[in-house]
C-alpha positions in Angstrom: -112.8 42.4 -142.6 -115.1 41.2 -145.1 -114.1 38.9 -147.7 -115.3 37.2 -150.6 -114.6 33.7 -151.0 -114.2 32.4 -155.2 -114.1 28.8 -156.5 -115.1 27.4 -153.0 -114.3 23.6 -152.5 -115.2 21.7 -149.9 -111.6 20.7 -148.9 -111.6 24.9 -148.5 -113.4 25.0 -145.5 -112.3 23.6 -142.3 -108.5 25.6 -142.7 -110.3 28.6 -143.9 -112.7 28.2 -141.3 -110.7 28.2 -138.3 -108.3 30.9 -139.0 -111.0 33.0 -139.7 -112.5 32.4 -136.5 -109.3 33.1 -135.0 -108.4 36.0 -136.6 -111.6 38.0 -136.8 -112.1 37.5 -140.4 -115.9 36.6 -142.4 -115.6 35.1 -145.7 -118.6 34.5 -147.7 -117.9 31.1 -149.2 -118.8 31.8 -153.4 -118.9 27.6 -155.6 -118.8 30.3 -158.8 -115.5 31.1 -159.7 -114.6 35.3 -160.3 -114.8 36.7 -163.6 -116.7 39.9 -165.3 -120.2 38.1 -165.2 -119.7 37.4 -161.3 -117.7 40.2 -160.0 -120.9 41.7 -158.8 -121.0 39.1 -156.2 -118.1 40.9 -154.7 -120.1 44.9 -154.2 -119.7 45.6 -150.7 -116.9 43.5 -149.6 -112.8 44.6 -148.4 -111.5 41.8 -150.5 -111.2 38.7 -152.5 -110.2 35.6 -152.4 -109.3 33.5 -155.5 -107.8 30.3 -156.9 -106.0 29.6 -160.1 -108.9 29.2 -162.0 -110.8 32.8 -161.4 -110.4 35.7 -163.8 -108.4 38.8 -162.0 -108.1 40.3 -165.4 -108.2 44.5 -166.2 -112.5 44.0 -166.9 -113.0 42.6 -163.4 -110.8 44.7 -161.6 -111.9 48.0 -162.3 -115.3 46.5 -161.6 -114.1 45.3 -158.1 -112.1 48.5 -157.7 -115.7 50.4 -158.3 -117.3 48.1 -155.7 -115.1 49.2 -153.2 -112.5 45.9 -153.5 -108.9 47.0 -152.0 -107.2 44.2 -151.7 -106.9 40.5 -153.7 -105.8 38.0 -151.5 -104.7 34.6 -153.8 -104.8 31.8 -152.0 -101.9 29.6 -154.4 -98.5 30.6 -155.4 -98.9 30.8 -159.0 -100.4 34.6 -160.3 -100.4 34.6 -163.9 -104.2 34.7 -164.0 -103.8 38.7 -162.4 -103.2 42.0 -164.5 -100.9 43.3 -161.7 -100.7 46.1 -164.4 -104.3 46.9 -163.9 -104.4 46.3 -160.3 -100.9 49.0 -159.3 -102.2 52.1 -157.6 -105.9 50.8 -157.2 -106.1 47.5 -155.4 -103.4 45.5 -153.4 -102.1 41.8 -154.4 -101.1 39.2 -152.3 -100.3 35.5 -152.7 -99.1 32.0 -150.7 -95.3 31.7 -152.3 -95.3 28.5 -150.3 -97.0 26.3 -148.9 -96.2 23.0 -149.0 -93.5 22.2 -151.8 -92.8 18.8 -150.4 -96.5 17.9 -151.4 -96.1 19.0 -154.7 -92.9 17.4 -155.2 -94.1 14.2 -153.5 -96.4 14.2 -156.1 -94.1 14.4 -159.2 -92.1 11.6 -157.9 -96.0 9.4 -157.3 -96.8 10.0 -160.6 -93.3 9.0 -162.0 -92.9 6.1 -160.2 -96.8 5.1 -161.0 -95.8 5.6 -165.1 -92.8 3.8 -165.1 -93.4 0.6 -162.9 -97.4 0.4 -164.3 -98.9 0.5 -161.0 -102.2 1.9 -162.7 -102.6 -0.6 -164.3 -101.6 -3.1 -161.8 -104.2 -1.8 -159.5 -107.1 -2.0 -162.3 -106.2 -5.4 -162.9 -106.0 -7.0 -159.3 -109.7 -5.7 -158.9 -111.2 -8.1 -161.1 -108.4 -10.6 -160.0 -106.2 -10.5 -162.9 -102.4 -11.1 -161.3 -101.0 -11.2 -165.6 -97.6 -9.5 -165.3 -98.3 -9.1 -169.3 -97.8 -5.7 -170.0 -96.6 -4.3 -166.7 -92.6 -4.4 -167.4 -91.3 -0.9 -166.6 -87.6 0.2 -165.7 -85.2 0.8 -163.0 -85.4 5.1 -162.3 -81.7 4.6 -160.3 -79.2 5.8 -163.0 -81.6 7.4 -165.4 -81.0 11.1 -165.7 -83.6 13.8 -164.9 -83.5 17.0 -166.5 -85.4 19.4 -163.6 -86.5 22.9 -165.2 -86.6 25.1 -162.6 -84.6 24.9 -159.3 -87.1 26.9 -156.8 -88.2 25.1 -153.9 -90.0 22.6 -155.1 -87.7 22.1 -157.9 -84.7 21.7 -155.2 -86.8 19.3 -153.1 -87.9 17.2 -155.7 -84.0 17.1 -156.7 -83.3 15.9 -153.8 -86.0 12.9 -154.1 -84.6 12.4 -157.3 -81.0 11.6 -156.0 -82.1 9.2 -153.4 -83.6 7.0 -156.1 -80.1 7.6 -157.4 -80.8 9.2 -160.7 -78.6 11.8 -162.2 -79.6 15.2 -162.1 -79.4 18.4 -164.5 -81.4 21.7 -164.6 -81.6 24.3 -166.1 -83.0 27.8 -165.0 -82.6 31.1 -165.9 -80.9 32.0 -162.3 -78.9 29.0 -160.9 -79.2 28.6 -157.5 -75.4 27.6 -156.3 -77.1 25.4 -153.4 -78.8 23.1 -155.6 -77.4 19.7 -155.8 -77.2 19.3 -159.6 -75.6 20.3 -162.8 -76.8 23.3 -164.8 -76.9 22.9 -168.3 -78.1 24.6 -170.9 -82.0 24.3 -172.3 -81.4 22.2 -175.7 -78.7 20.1 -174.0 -81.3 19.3 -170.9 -83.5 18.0 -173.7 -81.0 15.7 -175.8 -79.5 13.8 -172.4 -82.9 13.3 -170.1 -84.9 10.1 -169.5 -86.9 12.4 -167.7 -87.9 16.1 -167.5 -90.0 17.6 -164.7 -91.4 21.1 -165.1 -90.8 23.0 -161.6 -91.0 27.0 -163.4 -93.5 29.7 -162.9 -95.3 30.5 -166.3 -94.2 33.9 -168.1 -93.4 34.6 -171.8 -90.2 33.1 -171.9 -91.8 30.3 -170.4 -95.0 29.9 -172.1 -94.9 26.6 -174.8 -91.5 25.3 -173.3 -92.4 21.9 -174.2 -94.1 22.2 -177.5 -93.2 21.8 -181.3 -90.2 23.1 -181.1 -88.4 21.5 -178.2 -90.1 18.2 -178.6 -88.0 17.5 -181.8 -84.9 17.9 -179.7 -86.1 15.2 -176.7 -84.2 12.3 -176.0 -86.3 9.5 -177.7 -88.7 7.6 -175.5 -88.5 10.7 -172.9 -91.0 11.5 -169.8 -92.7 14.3 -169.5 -93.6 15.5 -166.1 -95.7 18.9 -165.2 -97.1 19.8 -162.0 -96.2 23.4 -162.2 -98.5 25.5 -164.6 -100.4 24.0 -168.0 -99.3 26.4 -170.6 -95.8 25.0 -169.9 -96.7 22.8 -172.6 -98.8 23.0 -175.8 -101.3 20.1 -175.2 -101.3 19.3 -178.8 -97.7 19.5 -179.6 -97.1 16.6 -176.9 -99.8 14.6 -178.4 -98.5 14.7 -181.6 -95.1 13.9 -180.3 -96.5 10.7 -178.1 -97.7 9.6 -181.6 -94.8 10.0 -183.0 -92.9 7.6 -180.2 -90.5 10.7 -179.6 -92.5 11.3 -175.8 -92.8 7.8 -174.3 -94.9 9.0 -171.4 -96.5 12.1 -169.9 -97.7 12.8 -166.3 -99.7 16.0 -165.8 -101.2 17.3 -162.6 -101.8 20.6 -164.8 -103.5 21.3 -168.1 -103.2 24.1 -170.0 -107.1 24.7 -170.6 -108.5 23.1 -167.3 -110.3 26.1 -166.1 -113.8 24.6 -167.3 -112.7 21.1 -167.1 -110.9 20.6 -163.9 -112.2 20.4 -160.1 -115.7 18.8 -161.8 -117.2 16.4 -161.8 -117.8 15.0 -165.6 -118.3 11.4 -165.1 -121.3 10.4 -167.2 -120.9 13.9 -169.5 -119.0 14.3 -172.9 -116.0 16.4 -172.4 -115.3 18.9 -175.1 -112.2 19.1 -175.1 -110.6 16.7 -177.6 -107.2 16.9 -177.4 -107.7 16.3 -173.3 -110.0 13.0 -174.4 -107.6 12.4 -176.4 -104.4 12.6 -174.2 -106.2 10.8 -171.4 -107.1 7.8 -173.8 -103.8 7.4 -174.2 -102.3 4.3 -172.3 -98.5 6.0 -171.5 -100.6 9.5 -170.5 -101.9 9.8 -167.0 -103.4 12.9 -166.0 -104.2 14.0 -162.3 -106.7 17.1 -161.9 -104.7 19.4 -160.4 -104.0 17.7 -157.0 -100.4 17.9 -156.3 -101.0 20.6 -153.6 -103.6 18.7 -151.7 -102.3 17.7 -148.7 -103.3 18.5 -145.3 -100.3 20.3 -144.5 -100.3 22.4 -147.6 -104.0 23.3 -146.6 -103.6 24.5 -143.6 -100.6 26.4 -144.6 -102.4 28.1 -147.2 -105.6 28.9 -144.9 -102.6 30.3 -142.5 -100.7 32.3 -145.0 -103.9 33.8 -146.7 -105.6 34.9 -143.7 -102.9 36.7 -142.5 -101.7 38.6 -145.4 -105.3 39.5 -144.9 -105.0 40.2 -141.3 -102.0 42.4 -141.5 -103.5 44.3 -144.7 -106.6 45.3 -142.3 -103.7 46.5 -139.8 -102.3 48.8 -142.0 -99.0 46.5 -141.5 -96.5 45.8 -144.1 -97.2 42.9 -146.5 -94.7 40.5 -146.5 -95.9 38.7 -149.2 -97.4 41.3 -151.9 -96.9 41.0 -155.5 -96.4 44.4 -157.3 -96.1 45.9 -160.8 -93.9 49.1 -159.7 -90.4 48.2 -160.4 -90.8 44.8 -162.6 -89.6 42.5 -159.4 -93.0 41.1 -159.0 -92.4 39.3 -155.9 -89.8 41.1 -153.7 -90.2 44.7 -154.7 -90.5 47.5 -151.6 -89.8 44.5 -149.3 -86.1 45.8 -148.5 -87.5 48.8 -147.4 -90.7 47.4 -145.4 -93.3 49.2 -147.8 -96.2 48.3 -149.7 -96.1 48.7 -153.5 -98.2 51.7 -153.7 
């Protein structure tokens, strides 16, 4: 099989590498990410491969269906950058639903503990040998509750991080899992009682703006905001405003909800555009990590794993386990009773 390779980072290429030797597979590595202006680069190949950041809207896949494209292999859980709409019938979908949610999890609980207890600014400090304590008083996490919106896998694991600092623990999601160790509550009353809320939910309409200038209002004062799920979980400027108005007391984001031209760059030395990112990011109780809570080597070579043998057993003619479909509206499971592919 041949495959096109999107939004190629470095850290892409030693997992993607290997299993590709393994498994009879040539990638062509693209840097450019996919959308309607490089499509083209696509003409000729069996599929794609793509990150969060590449267009897979209608435009680009008819044009990828025209170059002979069948199948759109998504190397990240996360698909709300594909019309699956556009795609049913003409070209298959598959994705990674897992590949490390420790690391992301992990993650939350690093930036957490790096907001609360200063250790940013710790670290800055000590390098030009200032040992001042000034400034760097935080607060105990055991006790404190943490409100966890969504109760998947990550969400569940990063519960269960949660209760061995020996905070208290509520969710709330739209399906309650009966195995997660927690208390379900409803959305508003998640809000008024956390110290903390970490965003563990896939991005959809219901979901889109959950944090935003209508929930903020109804925060517990002083609250943190965590989000290393998807960036239009929050409007960007509706948290400003509320760290300005003291009702957030401090936000750690790993996501952003316009990152795509921003984040994996380098812009040291360059003006950003973006001014409610500068903005955020000058903030002293705002830290923002580019979109790194995956990065792990495990997670990697999970991913490289996963993605190469959805593509393998798509070249087979085999069933694919983990194919996302528009037929029936149950995006991630539908025909898999059965063994089928969506179309």
């Amino acid at each position: 099989m041949k495959i096109a390779f999107f939004d190629t980072k470095d850290y892409d290429l030693p997992s993607f590498g290997k299993f590709a030797k393994e498994r009879n597979i040539e990638f062509k590595f693209f840097e450019t990410r996919l959308d309607e202006d490089t499509c083209g680069l696509a003409r000729g190949f069996d599929g794609v491969c793509v990150f969060v950041n590449d267009d897979v809207s209608a435009p680009v896949i008819d044009k990828l269906y025209e170059y002979g494209v069948r199948i759109i292999a998504l190397r990240c859980a996360g698909y709300n950058n594909v019309d699956l709409k556009a795609c049913f019938g003409k070209i298959h979908v598959v994705r990674v639903p897992a590949y490390s949610p420790y690391a992301v999890a992990e993650h939350t609980m690093a930036l957490l503990l790096t907001s609360v207890r200063r250790i940013h600014k710790a670290y800055i400090r000590t390098k030009d040998f200032n040992f001042s304590l000034s400034g760097l008083t935080g607060f105990d996490l055991h006790g404190k509750t943490v409100g966890v919106i969504g109760t998947g896998k990550i969400g569940k694991i990063f519960i269960g991080i949660c209760r061995g600092f020996g905070m208290n623990v509520i969710a709330y999601d739209k399906y309650p899992d009966p195995k997660a160790d927690c208390a379900y509550v409803s959305l508003d009353e998640l809000f008024r009682q956390s110290d903390v809320i970490s965003l563990h939910c896939p991005l959809s309409e219901e979901t889109y703006h959950i944090i935003g200038e209508e929930s903020i209002p109804k925060l517990k004062k002083g609250a943190i905001i965590l989000n290393t799920s998807r960036g239009a979980l929050i409007d960007a400027d509706a948290l400003l405003d509320g760290i300005k108005r003291r009702i957030v007391g401090a936000a750690c984001l790993d996501v952003y909800e316009e990152e795509t031209d921003v984040f994996f760059h380098d812009f040291s030395g360059h003006i950003v555009e973006d001014d409610t990112l500068a903005r955020l990011i000058s903030m002293p109780n705002v830290i923002v990590t580019s979109h790194q809570a995956f990065l792990t080597e495990e997670a990697l070579e999970n991913i490289a794993d996963t993605t190469t043998q959805n593509l393998l057993d798509f070249g087979r003619g085999a069933h694919l386990e983990n194919e996302l479909c528009y037929r029936c509206g149950r995006v991630e499971d539908c025909m898999k009773e059965r063994k089928e592919r969506c179309f």
